[in-house]
C-alpha positions, 0 to 999 in steps of 0.5 A: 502117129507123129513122124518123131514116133520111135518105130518100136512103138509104131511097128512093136520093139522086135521090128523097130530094132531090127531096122534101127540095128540093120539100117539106122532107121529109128523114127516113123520119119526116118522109114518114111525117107528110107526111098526105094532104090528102084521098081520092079514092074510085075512082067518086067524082070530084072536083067540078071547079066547085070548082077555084081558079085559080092553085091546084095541084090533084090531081083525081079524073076521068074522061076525057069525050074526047080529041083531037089537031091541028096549031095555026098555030104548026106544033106538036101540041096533044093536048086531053083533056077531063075530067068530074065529070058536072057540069062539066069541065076541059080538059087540054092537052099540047103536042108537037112531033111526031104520034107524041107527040100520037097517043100522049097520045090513045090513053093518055087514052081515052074513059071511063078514070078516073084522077088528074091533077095540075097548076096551074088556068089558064083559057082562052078562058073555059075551066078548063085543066090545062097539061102536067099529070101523069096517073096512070091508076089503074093499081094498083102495090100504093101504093092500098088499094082504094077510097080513093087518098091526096091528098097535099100536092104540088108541081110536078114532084113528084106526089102519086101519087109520094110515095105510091108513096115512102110505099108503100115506106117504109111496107112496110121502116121500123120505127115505133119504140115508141109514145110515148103511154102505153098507159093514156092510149092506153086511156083515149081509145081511140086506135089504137097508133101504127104502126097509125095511121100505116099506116091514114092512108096505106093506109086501106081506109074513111073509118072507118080515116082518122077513127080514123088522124086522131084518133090522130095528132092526140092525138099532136101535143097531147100531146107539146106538151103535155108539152113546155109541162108540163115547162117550166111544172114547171121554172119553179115550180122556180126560186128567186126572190125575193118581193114581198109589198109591204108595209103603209103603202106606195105602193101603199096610198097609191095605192090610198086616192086611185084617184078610182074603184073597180076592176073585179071582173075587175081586183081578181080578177086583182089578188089572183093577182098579190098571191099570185104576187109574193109566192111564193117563184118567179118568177111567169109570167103572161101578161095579156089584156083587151079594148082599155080593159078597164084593164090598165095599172092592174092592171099598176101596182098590181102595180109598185107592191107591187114597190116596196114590197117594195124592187125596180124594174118595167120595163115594155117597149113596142114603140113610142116612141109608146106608151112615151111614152104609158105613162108619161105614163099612170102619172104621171098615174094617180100625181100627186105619187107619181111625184115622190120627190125632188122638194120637196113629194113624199109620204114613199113616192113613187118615180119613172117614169123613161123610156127610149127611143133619141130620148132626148139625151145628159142625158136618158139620162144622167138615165134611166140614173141613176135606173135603176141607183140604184133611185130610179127604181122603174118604168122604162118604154121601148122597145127601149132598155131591153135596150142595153148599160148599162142597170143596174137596182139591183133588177129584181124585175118585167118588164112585156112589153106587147103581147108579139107585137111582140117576139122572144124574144130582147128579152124574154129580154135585158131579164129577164137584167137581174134575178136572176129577175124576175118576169114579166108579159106583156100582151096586148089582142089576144084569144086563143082558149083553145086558142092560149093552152094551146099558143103560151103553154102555159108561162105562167099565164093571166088575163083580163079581159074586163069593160070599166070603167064609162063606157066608150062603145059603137062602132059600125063600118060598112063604107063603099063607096069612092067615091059618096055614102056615101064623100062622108059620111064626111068629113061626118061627121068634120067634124060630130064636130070642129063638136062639139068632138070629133076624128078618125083617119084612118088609111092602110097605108102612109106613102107619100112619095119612099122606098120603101114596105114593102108590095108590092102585087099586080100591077094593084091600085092602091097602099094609101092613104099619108098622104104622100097622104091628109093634103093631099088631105083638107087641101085637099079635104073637110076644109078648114079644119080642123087635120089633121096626119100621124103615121107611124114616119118621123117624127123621134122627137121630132116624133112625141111632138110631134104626139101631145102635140098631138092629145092637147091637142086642138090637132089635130082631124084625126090622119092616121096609119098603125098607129103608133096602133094600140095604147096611144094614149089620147085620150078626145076622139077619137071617129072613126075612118076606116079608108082601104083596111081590107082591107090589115089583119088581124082583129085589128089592125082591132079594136085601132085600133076601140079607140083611140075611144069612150074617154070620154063619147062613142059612138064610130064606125069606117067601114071604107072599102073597094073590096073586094067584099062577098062576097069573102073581105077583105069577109067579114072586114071584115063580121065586124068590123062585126058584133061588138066582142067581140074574143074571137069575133073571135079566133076568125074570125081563127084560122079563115082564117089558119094556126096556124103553129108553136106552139113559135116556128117561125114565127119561126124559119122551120122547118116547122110542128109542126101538121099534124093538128091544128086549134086550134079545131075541137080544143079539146076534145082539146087541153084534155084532152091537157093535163090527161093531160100534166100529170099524167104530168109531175108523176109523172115530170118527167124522163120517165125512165119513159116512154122513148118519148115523151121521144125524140118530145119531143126531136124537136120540141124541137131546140136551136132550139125549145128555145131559143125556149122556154127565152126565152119 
């Protein structure tokens, strides 16, 4: 039996799809990496007061006593009652005869030990296990004695059965060799691979799991590794053209009047970009940077050497908001630059066309002119950009901003427009170092983490809704506006006649909707003042008119939804309230934070929430309040999600790569599985001299992975 044998073949078909249609499981390789979550150790019972209801559970315990009786309804009712010596679970199992309810008595006896597998409920008050499976301990040859394996189950599919399918695999399948070369395995002391799997099913101690664990964690990091290794190689080996830039031209001219002085992080990036444009293969880069940390700059004085040197850059935005207020930004940071054609512009102006779907038919007719003849030397837009007769004359740099909003395919339909462009991507989401070596592994990485002089600080309170406290938020906003200054509101939903995305939890009220929010607060406690709304349903030109205003200070209020959450650049606004903020992850608080305090003013961000302060949604709250460094931020916000597939599956849908492995608790182990792969690539590109791990490499890249990294 080979580790690609279909599981219906290895285990008989009622088996093999039972664990394909419960867990995805469909070869004896995939049961043999489906882990267990955990151990129960014979004599060590599992804490119960540690249960969550609504959780599928497998416990570890012993039976404390057990009855039957005949309720009202006429059925029997067999209650077993089990303990970890501190707490206990009531089991229950209905029947419709004695014999039935005298039998599951007598086989749940007083003192016997043994696994039990189902949903947490409560009754009356009482943690309950309804109709659940019952494994008694009995040894079949599946346990090693002392640890019994945990594995990740699911209803009518218990964990002692696929143990007992692991068991089976495990005594007849042929591991296959080892695909971790032996100096590496010998320089890390790491366990050969066939031991490995056996000791993680079969362990005889917590050392053996620890040793098991270590081994298949390495495997999982350095096979990505190599993976990212060989498509980092393959990029370097790609013809491309340079762009040097060149003396006396835009970018000189821009430089000369930039009425401040670069960061030392933005005149660093700056130089990497300079000598990656300039070498003879397109540069794969990937940007980040705190909210205002000024890499709309860098990125322009990159676009500027593009033209320089005879190309075009365009500059892809996920918004029609944020597009627009790209190009508002470049003109402006370029005055008469951005005016080539024009009476009066400098010799070496060029010009920054936009494109966007809201655009009429003369405008577009103008934007596509000024693409396709070069005199458009920056191109900024939205999804527009990769339509069907949108021409380049000379696409030399793609600029893909806030790069999470786009599918690979966007990003590789818009690169197609070039002869191997160079690429630069951009991102104000911070990422812990560990994601960027694995979901951008193939990419180069620069970061920017000084924040340009003058930029004010925040603070971030996180308010109760409702009471006195709730009564002060709108004091403060009008307060701010009684200054001169302005506001956002911002709300989850958009609310009004259609039919919201979000589905909200059953008995929960609906998240705040600006439909909602805006005459509320218009008639209410913000009476008097200029508010208005902005959310995606808004007709494409009104929105740029209702921003267009709110940046001219017409507006004191700006009732939005997360249409604002990046890019949006109004130095006046210095407020911002978050209605039912909970509804939102870590990071996208932490860009909409930054869309105040950009000019001369502190700014001030109230988290106005109903959720319990201890609560996991309270936590994360706190966590925003607590800090305005989005790196640490990153960081909680990985721990309390999943990593999910980290070569693209989670836009795929298929099962996730990672199942060992933890992106921050193995930090370590990956950065040194990236230097082994790395060098075991630039010894061996093709892998022709290692056999094995080229075979796991092409298990995780299917056609489709390889495709998403082939685009990425």
């Amino acid at each position: 039996m080979r580790l690609d044998t279909p599981l219906a073949k290895a285990l008989g078909a009622k088996n093999g799809k039972a664990l394909e249609a419960k867990l995805g499981l469909v070869t004896t390789g995939d049961l043999l990496r489906h882990y267990p979550r955990r151990y129960a150790e014979r004599g060590k019972l599992t804490p119960l007061k540690e249960l969550a209801v609504g959780e599928h559970v497998t416990v570890w315990a012993r039976v404390l006593r057990s009855g039957f009786r005949k309720t009202q309804s006429g059925k029997w009712l067999t209650e077993v009652v089990v303990t970890d010596g501190t707490g206990t679970l009531t089991l229950a199992f209905f029947a419709k005869n004695q014999s039935m309810a005298t039998w599951r008595a007598e086989q749940t006896r007083e003192g016997q030990e043994g696994l039990f597998a189902g949903t947490v409920n409560t009754f009356r008050d009482t943690l309950q296990l309804l109709h659940p499976e019952v494994f008694l301990g009995e040894d079949d040859g599946r346990f090693a004695e002392g640890l019994v394996p945990v594995y990740p189950a699911a209803a009518s599919l218990a964990s002692w059965n696929i143990a007992k399918a692991v068991h089976t695999v495990l005594g007849t399948a042929e591991l296959g060799a080892d695909p971790l070369p032996p100096e590496v395995r010998d320089r890390h002391q790491l366990l050969p691979l066939p031991d490995a799997l056996r000791q993680i099913h079969r362990p005889a101690s917590y050392a053996e799991v620890e040793r098991a664990q270590q081994r298949l964690r390495w495997d999982e990091a350095f096979v990505l590794q190599v993976t990212l290794a060989q498509r980092r190689a393959q990029l370097q080996a790609q013809g491309g053209t340079p762009r040097p830039g060149r003396a006396g031209g835009l970018l000189e001219a821009f430089d000369a009047v930039l009425p401040f002085t670069l960061t030392a992080g933005q005149a660093e990036v700056g130089a990497v970009l300079e000598a990656e444009l300039a070498a003879p293969h397109p540069m794969h880069r990937l940007l980040q940077g705190e909210v205002g940390s000024g890499k709309t700059l860098v990125a322009l004085r990159a676009m500027l050497r593009v033209v320089d040197s005879g190309g075009q850059a365009a500059l892809l935005a996920p918004t029609e908001v944020l597009a627009q207020q790209h190009a508002r930004s470049l003109r402006a940071l370029l005055g008469p630059l951005a005016t080539a054609g024009e009476l009066g512009s400098p010799e070496v102006a060029t010009r920054v066309a936009l494109l966007t779907g809201s655009l009429g038919a003369a405008g577009r007719r103008a934007a596509l002119a000024e693409a396709a003849s070069g005199e458009g030397g920056i191109v900024v837009g939205t999804h527009a950009l990769l339509s069907e007769g949108v021409d380049f004359h000379d696409l030399g740099l793609v600029i893909v901003d806030e790069q999470h909003r786009f599918g690979v395919e966007q990003r590789d339909a818009l690169r197609a427009k070039g002869a191997a462009p160079h690429v630069l991507v951009m991102t104000a989401t911070p990422i812990p170092r560990t994601v960027a070596m694995t979901v951008y592994g193939d990419l180069e990485v620069s970061t920017l983490t000084e924040l340009p002089a003058g930029r004010s600080p925040i603070q971030t309170h996180v308010v109760p809704a409702g009471g006195k406290a709730f009564d002060r938020v709108w004091e403060r906003i009008r307060e701010e506006v009684a200054a001169g200054r302005q506001a956002f509101v911002v709300c989850p939903r958009i609310g009004g006649e259609d039919k919201d995305e979000e589905n909200d939890e059953p008995g929960r009220r609906p998240a705040a909707a600006v439909a909602e929010v805006a005459p509320a607060l218009t008639g209410g406690p913000l009476a008097g003042l200029r508010v208005e709304a902005l959310h995606g349903r808004l007709a494409p030109e009104v929105k740029e008119e209702v921003m267009g205003r709110f940046a001219a200070g017409q507006v004191d209020v700006l009732v939005a939804t997360t249409v604002i959450e990046v890019g949006v650049d109004v130095p006046n606004a210095t407020v911002m309230v978050v209605l039912d903020p909970d509804r939102f992850g870590i990071s996208q608080l932490h860009q909409l934070r930054g869309r105040v305090g950009r000019g001369g003013h502190a700014g001030l961000c109230l988290l106005v929430t109903e959720v319990d302060a201890l609560s996991p949604a309270g936590e994360r709250l706190k966590a925003v309040a607590s800090t305005t460094d989005g790196f640490v931020l990153s960081r909680v916000d990985l721990e309390q999600r999943r990593e999910g597939d980290v070569l693209g599956a989670a836009q795929s849908g298929s099962r996730s790569s990672l199942r060992m492995l933890q992106l921050l608790r193995d930090e370590e182990l990956i950065l040194e599985a990236r230097q082994e792969a790395v060098a075991v690539v630039q010894a061996d590109p093709a892998l022709a001299r290692h056999p094995a791990l080229q075979e796991a490499v092409s298990q995780i890249l299917d056609a489709e992975r390889a495709e998403y990294l082939e685009k990425a």
